[in-house]
N, C-alpha and C positions, 0 to 999 in steps of 0.2 A: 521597484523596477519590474513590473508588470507586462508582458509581451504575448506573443498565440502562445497558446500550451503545447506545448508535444509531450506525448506520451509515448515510454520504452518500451519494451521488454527484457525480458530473463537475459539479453543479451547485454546491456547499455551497464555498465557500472556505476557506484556510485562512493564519490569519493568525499568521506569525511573530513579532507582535509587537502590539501593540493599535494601534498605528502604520502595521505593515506591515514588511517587503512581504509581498504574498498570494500565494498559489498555488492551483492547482485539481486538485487529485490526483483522479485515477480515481473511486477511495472511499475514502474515512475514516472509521476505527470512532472515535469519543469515549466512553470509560464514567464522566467527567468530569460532575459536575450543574455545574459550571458553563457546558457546554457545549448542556446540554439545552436552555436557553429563545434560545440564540445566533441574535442573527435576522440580521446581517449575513455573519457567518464566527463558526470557530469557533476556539479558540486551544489546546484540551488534547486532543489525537487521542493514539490509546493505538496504533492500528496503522493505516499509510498503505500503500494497494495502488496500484500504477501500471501501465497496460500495457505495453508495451514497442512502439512502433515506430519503423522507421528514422529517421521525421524527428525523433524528440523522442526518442531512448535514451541517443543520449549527454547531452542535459541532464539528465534524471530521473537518471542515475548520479552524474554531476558537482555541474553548481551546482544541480539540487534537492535534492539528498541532503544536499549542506552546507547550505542553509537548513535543513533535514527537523532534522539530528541537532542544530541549538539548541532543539529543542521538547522540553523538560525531560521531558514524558509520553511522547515516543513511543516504544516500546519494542522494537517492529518494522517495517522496512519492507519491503514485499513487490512485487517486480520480477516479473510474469507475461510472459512472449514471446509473440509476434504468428506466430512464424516457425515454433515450435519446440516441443516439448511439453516448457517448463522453466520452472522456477519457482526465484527465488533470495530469500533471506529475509536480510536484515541485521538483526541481534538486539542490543539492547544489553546488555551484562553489567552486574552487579555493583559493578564498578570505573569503569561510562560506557562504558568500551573497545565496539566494534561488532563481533562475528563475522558471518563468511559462511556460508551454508549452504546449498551447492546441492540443487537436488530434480529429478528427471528422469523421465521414462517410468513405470509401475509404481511410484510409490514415494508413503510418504503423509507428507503434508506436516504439522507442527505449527507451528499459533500460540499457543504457550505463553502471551502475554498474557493470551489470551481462552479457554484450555483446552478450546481445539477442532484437532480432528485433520480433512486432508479426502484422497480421495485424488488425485493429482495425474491420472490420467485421469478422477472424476468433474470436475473442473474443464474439461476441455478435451471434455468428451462433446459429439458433433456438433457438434464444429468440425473442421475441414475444412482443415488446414495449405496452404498451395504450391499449392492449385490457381488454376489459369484462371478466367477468369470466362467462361464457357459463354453468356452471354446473347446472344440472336441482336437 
């Protein structure tokens, strides 16, 4: 069940289960029409982006990735670094199985879901890794 995608943000929730429990992922693409009139949360995400940082990395790896991968639709989850100019993409195959696929410096990143390619520096253009905060 294939429809336009729309993409959240940090605000759209996302419901494991019409029950629960929720999450709040960075952004979620849905290309799901059941998702499109979704006014509380939404329940069919095709690709979940998370940022990455220190306080919340290891949850988004661990226990949201195991709520993440019972979402029958999701097909990719995509882990971006706060720290680092890296991008890592968990893809689900074929068989369910989940491959890793890291992405680094120069290199262009695909989301096969949604048949879009990006490069991994326009993503990170003017941002500004490890610096100070200069403000006087």
């Amino acid at each position: 069940m294939r429809g336009r995608c729309k993409v959240r943000n940090s605000d759209a929730k996302v419901g494991i289960t019409a029950e629960g429990p929720f999450t709040y992922p960075d952004l979620s693409i849905s290309c799901d029409e059941r998702d499109r009139t979704a006014r509380q949360f939404i329940r069919y995400p095709l690709v979940i982006i998370e940022v990455l940082s220190p306080s919340t990395e290891a949850y988004d790896r661990g226990g949201k990735f195991a709520l993440y991968r019972r979402l029958s639709t999701l097909q990719e989850y995509v882990l971006v670094s706060s720290e680092a100019k890296a991008v890592e993409i968990f893809r689900r195959g074929s068989a369910g199985e989940w491959r890793f696929i890291p992405y680094s410096e120069g290199d262009t990143i695909e989301l096969v879901s949604l048949g879009i390619a990006l490069s991994l520096d326009d993503i990170y253009e003017d941002v500004v890794l490890g610096a100070e905060d200069e403000a006087v």
